[in-house]
C-alpha positions in Angstrom: 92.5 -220.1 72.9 93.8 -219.7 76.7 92.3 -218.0 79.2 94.7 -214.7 79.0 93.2 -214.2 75.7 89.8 -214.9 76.8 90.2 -212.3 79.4 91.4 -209.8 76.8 88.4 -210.5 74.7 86.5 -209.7 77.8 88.5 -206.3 78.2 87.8 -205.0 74.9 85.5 -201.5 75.2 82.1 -201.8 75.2 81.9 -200.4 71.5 84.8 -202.9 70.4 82.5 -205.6 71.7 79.4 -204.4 70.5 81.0 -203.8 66.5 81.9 -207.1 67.1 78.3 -208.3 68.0 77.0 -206.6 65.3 79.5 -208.2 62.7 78.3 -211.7 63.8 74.8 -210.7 63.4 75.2 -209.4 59.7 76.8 -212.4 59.1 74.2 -214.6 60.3 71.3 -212.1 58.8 73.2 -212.7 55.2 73.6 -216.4 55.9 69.4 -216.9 56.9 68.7 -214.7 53.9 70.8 -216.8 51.4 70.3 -220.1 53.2 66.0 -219.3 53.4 65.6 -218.3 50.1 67.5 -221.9 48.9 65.1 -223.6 50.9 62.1 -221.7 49.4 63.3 -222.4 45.4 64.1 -226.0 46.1 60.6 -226.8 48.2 58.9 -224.6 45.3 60.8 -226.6 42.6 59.0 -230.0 43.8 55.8 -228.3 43.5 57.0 -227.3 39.4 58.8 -231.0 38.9 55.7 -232.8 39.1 52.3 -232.2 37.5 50.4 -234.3 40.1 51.1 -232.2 42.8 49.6 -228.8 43.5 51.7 -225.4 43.4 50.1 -223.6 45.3 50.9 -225.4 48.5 54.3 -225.9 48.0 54.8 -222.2 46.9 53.2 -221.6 50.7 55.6 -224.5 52.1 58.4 -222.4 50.8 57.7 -219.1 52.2 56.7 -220.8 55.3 60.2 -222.3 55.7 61.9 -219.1 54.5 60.3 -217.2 57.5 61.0 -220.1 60.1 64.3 -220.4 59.2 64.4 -216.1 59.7 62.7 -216.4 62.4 65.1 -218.6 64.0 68.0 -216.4 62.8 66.5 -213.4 64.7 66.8 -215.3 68.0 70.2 -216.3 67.6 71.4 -212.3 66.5 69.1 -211.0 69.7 71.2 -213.8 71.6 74.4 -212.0 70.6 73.1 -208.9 72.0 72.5 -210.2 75.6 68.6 -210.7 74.9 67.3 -213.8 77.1 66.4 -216.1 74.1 64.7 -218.8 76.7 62.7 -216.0 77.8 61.5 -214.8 74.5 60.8 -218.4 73.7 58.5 -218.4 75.9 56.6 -215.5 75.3 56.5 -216.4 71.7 55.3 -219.7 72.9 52.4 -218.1 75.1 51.5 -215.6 71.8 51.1 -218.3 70.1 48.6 -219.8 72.2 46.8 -216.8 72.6 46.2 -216.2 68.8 45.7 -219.8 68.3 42.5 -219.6 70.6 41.3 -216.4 69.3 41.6 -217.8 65.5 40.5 -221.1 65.8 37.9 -221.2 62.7 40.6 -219.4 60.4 43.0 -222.4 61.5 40.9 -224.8 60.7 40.4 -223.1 57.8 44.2 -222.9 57.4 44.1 -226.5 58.1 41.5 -227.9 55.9 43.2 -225.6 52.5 46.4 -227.8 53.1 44.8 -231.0 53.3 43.1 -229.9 49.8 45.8 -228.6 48.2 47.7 -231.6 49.4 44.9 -234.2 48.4 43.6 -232.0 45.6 39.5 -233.7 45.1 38.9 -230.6 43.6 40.9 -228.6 41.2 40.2 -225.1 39.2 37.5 -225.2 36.3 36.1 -228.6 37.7 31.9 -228.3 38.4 31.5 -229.4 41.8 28.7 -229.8 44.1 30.1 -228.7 47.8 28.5 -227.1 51.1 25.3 -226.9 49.6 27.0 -224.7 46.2 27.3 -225.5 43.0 29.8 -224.0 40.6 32.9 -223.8 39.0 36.2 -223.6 40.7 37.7 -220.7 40.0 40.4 -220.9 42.9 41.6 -222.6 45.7 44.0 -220.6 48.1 44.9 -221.7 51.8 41.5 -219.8 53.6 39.0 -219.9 50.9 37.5 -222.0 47.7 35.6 -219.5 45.0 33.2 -220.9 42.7 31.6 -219.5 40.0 28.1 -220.2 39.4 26.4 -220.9 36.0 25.1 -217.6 35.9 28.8 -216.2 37.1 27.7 -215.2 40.2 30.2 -215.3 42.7 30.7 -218.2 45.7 33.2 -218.0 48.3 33.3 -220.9 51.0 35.7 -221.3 53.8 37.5 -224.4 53.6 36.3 -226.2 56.9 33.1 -225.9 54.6 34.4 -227.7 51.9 36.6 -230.2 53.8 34.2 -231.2 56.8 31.1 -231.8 53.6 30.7 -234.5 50.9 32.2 -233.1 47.6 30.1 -234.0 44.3 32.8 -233.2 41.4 31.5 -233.7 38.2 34.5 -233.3 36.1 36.2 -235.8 38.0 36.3 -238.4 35.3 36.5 -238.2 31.7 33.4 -239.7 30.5 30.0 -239.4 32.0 26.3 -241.3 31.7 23.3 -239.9 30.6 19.6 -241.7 32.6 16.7 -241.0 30.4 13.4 -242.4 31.9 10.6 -242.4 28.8 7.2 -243.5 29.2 5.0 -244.9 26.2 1.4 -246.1 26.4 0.1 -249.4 27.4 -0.5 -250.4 23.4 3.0 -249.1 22.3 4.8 -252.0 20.6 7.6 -252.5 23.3 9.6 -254.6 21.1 9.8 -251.5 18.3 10.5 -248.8 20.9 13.6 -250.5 22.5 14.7 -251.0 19.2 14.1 -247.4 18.0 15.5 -246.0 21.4 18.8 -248.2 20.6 19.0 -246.8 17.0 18.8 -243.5 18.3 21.7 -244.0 20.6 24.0 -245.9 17.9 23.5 -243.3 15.3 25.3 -240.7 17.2 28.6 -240.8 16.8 28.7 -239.2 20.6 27.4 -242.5 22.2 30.4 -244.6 23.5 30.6 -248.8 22.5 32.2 -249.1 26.0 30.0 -249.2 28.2 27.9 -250.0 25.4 24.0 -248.3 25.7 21.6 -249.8 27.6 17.2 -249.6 27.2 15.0 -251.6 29.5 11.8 -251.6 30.3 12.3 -250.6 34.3 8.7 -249.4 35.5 4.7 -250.4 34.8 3.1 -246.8 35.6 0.0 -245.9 36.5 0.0 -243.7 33.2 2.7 -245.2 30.9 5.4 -248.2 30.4 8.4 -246.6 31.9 11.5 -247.5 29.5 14.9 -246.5 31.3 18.0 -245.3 28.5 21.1 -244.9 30.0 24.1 -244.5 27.5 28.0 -243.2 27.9 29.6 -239.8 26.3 32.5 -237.8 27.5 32.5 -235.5 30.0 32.4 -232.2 28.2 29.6 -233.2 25.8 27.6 -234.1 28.8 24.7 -231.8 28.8 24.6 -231.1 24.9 24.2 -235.2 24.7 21.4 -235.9 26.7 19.2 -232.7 25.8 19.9 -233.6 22.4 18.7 -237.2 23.3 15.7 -236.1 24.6 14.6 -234.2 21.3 15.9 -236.8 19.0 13.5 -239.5 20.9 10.6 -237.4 20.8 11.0 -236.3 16.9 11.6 -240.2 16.2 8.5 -241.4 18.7 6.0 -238.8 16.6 7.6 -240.2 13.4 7.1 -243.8 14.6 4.0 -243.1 16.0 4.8 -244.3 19.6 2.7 -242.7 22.0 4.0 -240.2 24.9 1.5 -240.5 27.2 0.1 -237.6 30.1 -2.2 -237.7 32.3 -5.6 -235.9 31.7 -8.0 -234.2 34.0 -11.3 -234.7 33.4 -13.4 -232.3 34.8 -17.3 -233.3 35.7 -19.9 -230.5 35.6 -21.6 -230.1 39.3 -19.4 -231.8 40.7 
């Protein structure tokens, strides 16, 4: 193009021009639209394609690319139209700053949900121990964490909370270990109780080989002879397990007759 058809280009009317203008700006408007959303579906589809990473953050990774790559459309259509782009950079820039200061806990909450959507030690319908709450994940979104407590009351805790504290998940792993400490009296037969503690642990077809069960003698009381029983179940029969332990060695001790001992109060008249 030579510079006799730049300058008729240049003499066009002002409405000529500005149809013109506008034409380009559809166009790029369509292009952003079409070219953001293909963005958004493939960074989404990673999130789908493999189970080990969480959806929920590249569902957010998606939209957030759709609206920068909008965003960035919407300078270059104001550009067509005269605006100074450099100057609206700036003022973006500045806005930015601004709203950064005035949100800083809610971006560090913003913050702390990608890291654990990213890392994921926590997932829904895992027990956990965090900030001081117990509960059940219900849901992990890019502000907040809600637990659900045993009684279903409801916990919500701001991720800072739950990334800046030590995380307790109990459902981390499938199997779990049950620590029973029983005391029996100085005259107990030591020898018989271990072995009636171990049959009590191999008779239930809950009690894992591997790690096989373990009973030692671990304390000498000032009441008792302190025998520790730790044995191995999965995860989910956890609690059933070991409160079923506990009855099943106190029904077998009375049978036995190995003493549970307690301490007594004597109380001396006058006194």
């Amino acid at each position: 193009m030579d510079l006799s058809e730049l300058a008729k280009i240049d003499a066009l009317p002002w409405y000529a021009t500005y149809a013109i203008n506008a034409a380009v700006a559809l166009l790029i408007v369509i292009l952003a639209f079409w070219v953001s959303g293909a963005i958004k579906r493939a960074i989404q589809r990673i999130g789908y394609q493999y189970e080990h990473l969480e959806n929920t953050l590249f569902t957010f990774l998606g939209s957030f690319a759709r609206y920068a790559v909008l965003a960035l459309a919407g300078v270059f259509v104001l550009g067509r139209f005269g605006f100074q782009t450099t100057s609206l950079a700036a003022l973006i820039g500045a806005a930015g700053l601004a709203i950064g200061l005035a949100f800083q806990g809610t971006l560090s909450n913003f913050a702390a949900g990608i890291m654990l959507l990213a890392f994921r030690p926590i997932r829904n319908g895992h027990y956990v121990e965090v900030a001081g709450q117990a509960g059940t994940v219900k849901e992990i979104n890019i502000f907040t964490v809600e637990l659900a407590t045993l009684d279903n009351v409801q916990i919500i805790i701001p991720n800072s909370n739950v990334w800046g504290s030590s995380i307790i998940n109990y459902s981390a792993y499938d199997t779990r270990m049950i620590d029973i400490v029983i005391g029996v009296s100085y005259s107990a037969d030591l020898a018989k109780t271990q072995s009636v503690l171990y049959d009590i642990l191999n008779a239930d077809s809950r009690t894992h080989a591997d790690p096989e069960p373990w009973v030692k003698v671990t304390n000498l009381g000032d009441w008792s002879v302190d025998f520790r029983v730790r044995a191995w179940c999965d995860r989910p029969e956890f609690w059933n397990y070991k409160n079923d332990m506990l009855r099943l060695i106190k029904d077998r001790f009375d049978a036995e007759g190995i003493d549970i001992p307690f301490p007594t109060q004597i109380e001396i008249p006058g006194t």
